[in-house]
N, C-alpha and C positions, 0 to 999 in steps of 0.2 A: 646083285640084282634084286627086284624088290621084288615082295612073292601077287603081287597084286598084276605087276607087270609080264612076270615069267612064270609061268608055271616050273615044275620039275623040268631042269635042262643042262645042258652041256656047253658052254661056252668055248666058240670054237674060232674067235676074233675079236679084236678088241682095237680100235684106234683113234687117238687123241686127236683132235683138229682144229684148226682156226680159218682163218677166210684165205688163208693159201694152201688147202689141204684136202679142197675140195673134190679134183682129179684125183687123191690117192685115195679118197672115200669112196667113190666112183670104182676104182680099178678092182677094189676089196672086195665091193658088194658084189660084180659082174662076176670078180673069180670063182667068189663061192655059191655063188647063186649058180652062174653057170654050168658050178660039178654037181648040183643038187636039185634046180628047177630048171633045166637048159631053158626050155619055152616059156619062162617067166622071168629070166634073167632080167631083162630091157625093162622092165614094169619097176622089176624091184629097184635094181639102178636112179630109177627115176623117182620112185617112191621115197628112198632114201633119203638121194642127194636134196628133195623139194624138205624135208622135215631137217635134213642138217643146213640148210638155210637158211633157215628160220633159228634154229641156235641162235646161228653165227647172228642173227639180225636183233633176235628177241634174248638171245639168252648171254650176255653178258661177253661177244665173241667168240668164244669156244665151245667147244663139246668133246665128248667122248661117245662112239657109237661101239656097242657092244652086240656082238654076233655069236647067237645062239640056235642049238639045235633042238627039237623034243623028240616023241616017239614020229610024230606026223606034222613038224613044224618048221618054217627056217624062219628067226625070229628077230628082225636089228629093232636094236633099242639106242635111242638119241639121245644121252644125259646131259644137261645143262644143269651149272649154276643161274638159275634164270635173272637177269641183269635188270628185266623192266619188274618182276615183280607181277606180271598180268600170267592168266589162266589161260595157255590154250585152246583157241576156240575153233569148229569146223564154221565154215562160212559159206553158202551157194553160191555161186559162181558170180558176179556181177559185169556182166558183160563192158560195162564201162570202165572196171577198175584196172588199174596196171600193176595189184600186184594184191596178195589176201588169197590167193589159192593155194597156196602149198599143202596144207593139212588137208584139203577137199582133194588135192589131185591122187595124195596119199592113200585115204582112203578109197579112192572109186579103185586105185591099182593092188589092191591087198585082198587081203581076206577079211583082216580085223585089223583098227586100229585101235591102238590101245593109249591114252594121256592120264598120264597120273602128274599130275603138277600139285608141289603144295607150293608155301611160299619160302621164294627164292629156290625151287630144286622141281626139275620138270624132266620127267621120263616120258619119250613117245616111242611105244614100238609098233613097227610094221611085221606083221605077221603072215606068212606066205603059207598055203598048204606045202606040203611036200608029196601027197599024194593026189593024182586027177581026178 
């Protein structure tokens, strides 16, 4: 994990996925969110799954989302070989578009997002408090 991305943390997940893997990235984030944010569970879920989407669209099919803990954090992070080569960008919402929200829905449901993208390798993590 890169130190720009993660602070000091415990890694407590870790799972590899492509565009049929989506439901078990899904299932991962609820379980452990669930034992650690109950009432942010569904956020995170959604936070997620919208940033391993984009992987799977922007980043060369695949990813790797890596789930981590701090003193006061629950922290997924989205790893792509990035396949187009472009910079992660947050975008406003464009009420006409059918699709360009993922990284914006991301962020309004977190605490902090965090895009380290260089070229060709793009970490997004979704960062949850752990305390209210």
């Amino acid at each position: 994990m890169t130190g720009s991305t993660v602070p000091a943390c415990r890694e407590i997940g870790r799972v590899e996925f492509g565009p049929d893997d989506l439901r078990r990235v899904r299932e991962v984030v609820r379980s452990i969110a669930h034992e650690r944010i109950p009432d942010r569970a569904d956020n995170a879920v959604l936070a997620v799954h919208e940033v391993a989407v984009n992987s799977i669209v922007h980043g060369g099919g695949h990813g790797v989302l890596l789930i981590a803990e701090t003193a006061d954090s629950l922290i997924f992070i989205v790893e792509d070989e990035d396949g187009t080569g472009s910079i992660p960008r947050l975008r406003a919402a464009d009420n006409d578009a059918t699709s360009g929200r993922g990284l914006w829905i991301a962020e309004r449901l977190s605490d902090r997002l965090v895009i380290d993208s260089r070229p060709r390798h793009t970490h997004v993590g979704v960062h949850l408090s752990l305390v209210s």
